[in-house]
Structures are given as C-alpha cells and as structure tokens.
C-alpha positions as CSV (number, residue, x, y, z in Angstrom):
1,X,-3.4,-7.1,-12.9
2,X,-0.3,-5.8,-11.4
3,X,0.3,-2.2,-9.9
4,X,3.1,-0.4,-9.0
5,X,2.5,2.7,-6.7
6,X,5.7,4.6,-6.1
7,X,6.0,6.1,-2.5
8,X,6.5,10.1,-2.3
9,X,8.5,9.0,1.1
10,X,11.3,9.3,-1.5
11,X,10.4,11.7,-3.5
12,X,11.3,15.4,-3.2
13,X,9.2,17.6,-1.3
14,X,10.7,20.9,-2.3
15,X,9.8,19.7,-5.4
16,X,6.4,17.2,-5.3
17,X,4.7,18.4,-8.4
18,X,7.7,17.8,-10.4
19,X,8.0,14.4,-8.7
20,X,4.5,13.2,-9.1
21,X,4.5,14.3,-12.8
22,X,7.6,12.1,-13.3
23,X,5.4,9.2,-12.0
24,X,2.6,9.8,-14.2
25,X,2.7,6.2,-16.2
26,X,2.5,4.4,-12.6
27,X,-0.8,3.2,-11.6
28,X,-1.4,4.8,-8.4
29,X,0.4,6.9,-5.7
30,X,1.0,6.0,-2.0
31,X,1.3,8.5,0.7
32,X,2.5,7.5,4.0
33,X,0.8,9.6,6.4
34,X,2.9,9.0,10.1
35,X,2.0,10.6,13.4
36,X,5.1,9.8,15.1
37,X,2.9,7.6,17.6
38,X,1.5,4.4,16.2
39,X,5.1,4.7,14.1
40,X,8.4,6.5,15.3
41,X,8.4,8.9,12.6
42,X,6.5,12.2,11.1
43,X,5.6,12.8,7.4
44,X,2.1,14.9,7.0
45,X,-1.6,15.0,6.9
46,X,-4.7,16.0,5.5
47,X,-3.3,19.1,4.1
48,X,-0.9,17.6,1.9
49,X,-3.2,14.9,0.9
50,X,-5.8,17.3,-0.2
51,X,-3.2,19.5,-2.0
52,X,-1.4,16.4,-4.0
53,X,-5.3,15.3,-5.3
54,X,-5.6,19.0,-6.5
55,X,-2.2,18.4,-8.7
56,X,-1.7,14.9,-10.1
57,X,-4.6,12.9,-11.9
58,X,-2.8,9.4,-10.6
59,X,-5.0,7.4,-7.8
60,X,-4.0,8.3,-4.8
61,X,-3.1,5.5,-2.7
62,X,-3.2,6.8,1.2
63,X,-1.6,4.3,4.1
64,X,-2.4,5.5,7.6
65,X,0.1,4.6,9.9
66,X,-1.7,6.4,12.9
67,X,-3.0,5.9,15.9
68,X,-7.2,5.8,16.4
69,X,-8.0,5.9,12.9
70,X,-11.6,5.1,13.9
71,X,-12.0,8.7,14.2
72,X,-9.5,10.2,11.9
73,X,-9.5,7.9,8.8
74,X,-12.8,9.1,7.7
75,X,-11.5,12.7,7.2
76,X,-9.1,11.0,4.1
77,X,-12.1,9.3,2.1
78,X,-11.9,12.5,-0.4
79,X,-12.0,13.2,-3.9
80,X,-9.3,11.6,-5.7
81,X,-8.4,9.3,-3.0
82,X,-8.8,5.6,-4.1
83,X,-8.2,3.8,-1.5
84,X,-7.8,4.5,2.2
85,X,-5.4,2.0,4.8
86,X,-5.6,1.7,8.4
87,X,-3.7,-0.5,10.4
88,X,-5.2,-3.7,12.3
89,X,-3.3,-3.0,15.1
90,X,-4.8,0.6,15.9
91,X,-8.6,0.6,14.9
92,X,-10.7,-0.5,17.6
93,X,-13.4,-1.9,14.9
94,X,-12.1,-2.6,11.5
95,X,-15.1,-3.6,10.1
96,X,-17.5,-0.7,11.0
97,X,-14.6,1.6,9.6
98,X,-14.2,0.1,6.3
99,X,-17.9,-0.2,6.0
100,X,-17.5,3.6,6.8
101,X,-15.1,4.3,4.5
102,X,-17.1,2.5,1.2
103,X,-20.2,4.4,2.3
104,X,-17.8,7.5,1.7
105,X,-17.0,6.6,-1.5
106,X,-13.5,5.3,-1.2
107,X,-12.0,1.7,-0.9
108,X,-11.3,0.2,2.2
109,X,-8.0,-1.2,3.1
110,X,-6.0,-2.6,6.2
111,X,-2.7,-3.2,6.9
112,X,-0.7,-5.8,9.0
113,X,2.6,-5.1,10.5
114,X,5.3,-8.1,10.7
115,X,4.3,-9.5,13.7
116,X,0.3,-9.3,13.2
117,X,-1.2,-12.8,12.3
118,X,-4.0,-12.8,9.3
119,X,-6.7,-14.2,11.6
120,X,-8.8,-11.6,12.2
121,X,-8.6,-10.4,8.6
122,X,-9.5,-14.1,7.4
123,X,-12.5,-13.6,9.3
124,X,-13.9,-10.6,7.6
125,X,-12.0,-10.5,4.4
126,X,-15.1,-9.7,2.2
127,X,-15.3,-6.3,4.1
128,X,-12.7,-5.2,2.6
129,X,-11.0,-4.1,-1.1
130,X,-7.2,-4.8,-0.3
131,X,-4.9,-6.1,2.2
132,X,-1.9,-4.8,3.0
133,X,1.1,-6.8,4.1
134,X,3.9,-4.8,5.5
135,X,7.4,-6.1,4.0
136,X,9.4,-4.0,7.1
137,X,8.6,-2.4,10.1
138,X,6.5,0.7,9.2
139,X,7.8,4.1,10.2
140,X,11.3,4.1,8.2
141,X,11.9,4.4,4.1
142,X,14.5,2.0,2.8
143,X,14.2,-1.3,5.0
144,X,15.2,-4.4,3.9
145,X,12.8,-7.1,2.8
146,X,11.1,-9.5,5.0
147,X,10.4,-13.1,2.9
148,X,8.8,-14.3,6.0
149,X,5.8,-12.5,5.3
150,X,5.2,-14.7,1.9
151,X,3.2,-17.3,4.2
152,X,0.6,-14.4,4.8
153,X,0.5,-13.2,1.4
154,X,-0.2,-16.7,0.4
155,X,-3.0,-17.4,3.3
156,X,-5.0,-14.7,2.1
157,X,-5.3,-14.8,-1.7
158,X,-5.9,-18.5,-1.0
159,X,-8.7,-17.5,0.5
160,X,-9.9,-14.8,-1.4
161,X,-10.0,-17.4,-4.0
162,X,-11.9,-19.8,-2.0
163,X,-14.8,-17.1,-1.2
164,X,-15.0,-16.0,-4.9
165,X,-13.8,-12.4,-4.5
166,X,-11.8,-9.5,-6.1
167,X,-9.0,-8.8,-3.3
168,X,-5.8,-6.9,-3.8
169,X,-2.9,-7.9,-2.4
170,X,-0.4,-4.9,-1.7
171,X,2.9,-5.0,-0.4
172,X,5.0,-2.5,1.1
173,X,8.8,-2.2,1.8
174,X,12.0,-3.5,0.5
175,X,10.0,-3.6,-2.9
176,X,12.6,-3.3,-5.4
177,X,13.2,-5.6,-9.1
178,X,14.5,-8.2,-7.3
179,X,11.7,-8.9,-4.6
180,X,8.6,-7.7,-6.3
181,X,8.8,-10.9,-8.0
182,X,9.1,-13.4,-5.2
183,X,5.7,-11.4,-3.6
184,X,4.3,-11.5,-6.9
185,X,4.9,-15.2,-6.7
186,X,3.0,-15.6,-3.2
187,X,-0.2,-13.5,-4.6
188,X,0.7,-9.8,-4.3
189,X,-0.7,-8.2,-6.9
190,X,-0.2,-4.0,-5.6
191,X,3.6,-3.3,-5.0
192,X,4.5,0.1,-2.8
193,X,8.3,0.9,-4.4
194,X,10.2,4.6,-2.8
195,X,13.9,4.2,-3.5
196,X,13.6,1.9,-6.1
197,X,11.8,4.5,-8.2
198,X,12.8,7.9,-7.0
199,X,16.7,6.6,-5.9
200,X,17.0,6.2,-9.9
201,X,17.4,9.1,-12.5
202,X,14.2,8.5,-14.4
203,X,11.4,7.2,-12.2
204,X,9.2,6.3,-15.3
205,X,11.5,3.7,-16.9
206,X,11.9,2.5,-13.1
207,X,8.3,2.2,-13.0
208,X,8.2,0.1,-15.9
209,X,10.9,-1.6,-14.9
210,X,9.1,-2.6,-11.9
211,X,5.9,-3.8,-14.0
212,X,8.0,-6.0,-15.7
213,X,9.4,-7.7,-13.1
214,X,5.7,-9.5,-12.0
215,X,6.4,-11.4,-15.0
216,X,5.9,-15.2,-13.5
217,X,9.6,-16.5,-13.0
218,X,10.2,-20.0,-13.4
219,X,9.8,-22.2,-10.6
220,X,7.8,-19.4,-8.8
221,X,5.5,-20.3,-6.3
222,X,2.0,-21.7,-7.0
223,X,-0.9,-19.0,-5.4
C-alpha cells in the first residue's frame, strides 16, 4: 500500500495547525527533528511533537536526525506517534532500541544516510517495522534526488520478501511526481514529499497527486 507523508519542513510554522489540516487526506505526517549535530541544521523537539499529536488526528511520522538517540529516542514513543526513526549511524545498538521502542508502543524504524551500506540492517531486518532510505543528505529541505540509492531500496525488500515479512520501505528527499515513481519501482512503498506538497497552492490535490504517481509505470523495475 502506498503512503505519502508530507514533511512540515515546508510547511508554515506561524501557521502549523492550518497546515496540518490542509494535509488531512495524507496518510501520515513526518517531523524532522535536527539537533544541529548529527545534521548541520535545527528544527525542534519534544515540545513540538507533543503539541502537533494534541492537534491533527494524522499518524505522526517522527525522523530523528540526532545524535545518541539511544538515550533520547525513547522520550518520542508517545501517543499519537506511529512510528519513531533513528539513524544507523548514531545509535550505538539499534536493535536493543527498536526492541525498546515496540515495548513502548510505537514502531521502530532506522534510517540510512547516502553513504551507509544495508549490511548491518540485512542482518536484523526482522527487528524492525520500516527502513528508511535517505534520497539526499539529511539536514537541508529541497535536495535533489539521489537514484543511486535504488540498489538499496531494492536489496532490502528483496529480502524482506525472502524472510516472509511486512517491511516498509520509506524514502526521503527529492520526492516529488516525477521520482516517487522510479523508488516506487525499486520497492519503496512510504514516500516523505515537503516542497512538492506545501511549494503548491493546495497540498491535498498535491497529495493525491502524489498517490497517483506509484501507479507501476511501464518498463519499471521488477522488486
């Protein structure tokens, strides 16, 4: 099933409630949270996450790009979040903190920059609910797709296939009607989309827009 979870990174935060509401046929909502350490850059934290599950009904989608989430990440597995991502590259033990994290209720997610290999998450992919394959650097809105990472996409639904289990497959930057359908294609099945829903006029039909575009395209790739 596909999924489209527009980013509030482009949204406005004068005006988030608004923003969210306009978003309210997507399936889920992602929330960046930066600490300007693991990633050059500063959004927010558990405030804001705990206020935005108060307001919208929509799944809230939270991505982690933080340093030691071993000790932080934990603090995010709250009502109305759905799913919580760390990053590969900053936990010190991924699998006792997505154990953690389903024991709290929420599902348990990691993410892999450009230049991290699938390895290690091959290794232990039934521990957890979705993988996330970063389409740009993280840190920075508005990045230009990265088809290089197809190869990963590929490696890992082949073998979530092979062990028999339920894996999403998210992607994250550059997402727009154009690429969603060539990671589509490679087994994404969760797309992350900022400007390419809130750079239009009505997010919704943007939204939908989006959903359409995972339609298989001839000649796509085989998963």
């Amino acid at each position: 099933m596909v999924r489209i979870h527009p980013s509030i990174l482009s949204a406005d935060f004068v005006n988030l409630e608004r923003d969210l509401e306009r978003i309210a046929s997507a399936d889920g909502v992602h929330l960046d949270v930066m600490d300007a350490h693991f990633v050059p850059n500063l959004t927010f934290g558990l405030p804001m996450v705990q206020r935005i599950a108060e307001v919208t009904s929509l799944p809230i989608d939270v991505h982690l790009m933080i340093d030691d989430p071993d000790t932080w990440a934990l603090q995010y597995a709250i009502d109305g979040v759905d799913s919580v991502t760390f990053h590969a590259e900053a936990t010190r033990d991924a699998v006792a903190l997505a154990r953690e994290l389903r024991a709290r209720g929420a599902r348990a997610a990691i993410a892999l920059k450009p230049g991290t290999a699938v390895d290690d998450v091959l290794e232990h992919l039934r521990e957890f609910d979705m993988v996330l394959v970063m389409t740009v650097e993280p840190g920075f809105g508005g990045q230009s797709f990265m088809p290089e990472m197809m190869p990963k996409l590929q490696e890992l639904r082949g073998r979530a296939d092979e062990l028999g289990i339920e894996l999403a497959l998210q992607v994250d930057g550059g997402i727009t009607a154009d690429t969603l359908p060539i990671a589509a294609a490679a087994g994404a099945d969760v797309f992350v989309a900022g400007s390419a829903v809130y750079g239009h006029a009505d997010p919704a039909e943007r939204t939908h827009a989006l959903r359409l575009a995972a339609a298989p395209q001839p000649g796509s790739l085989d998963r």
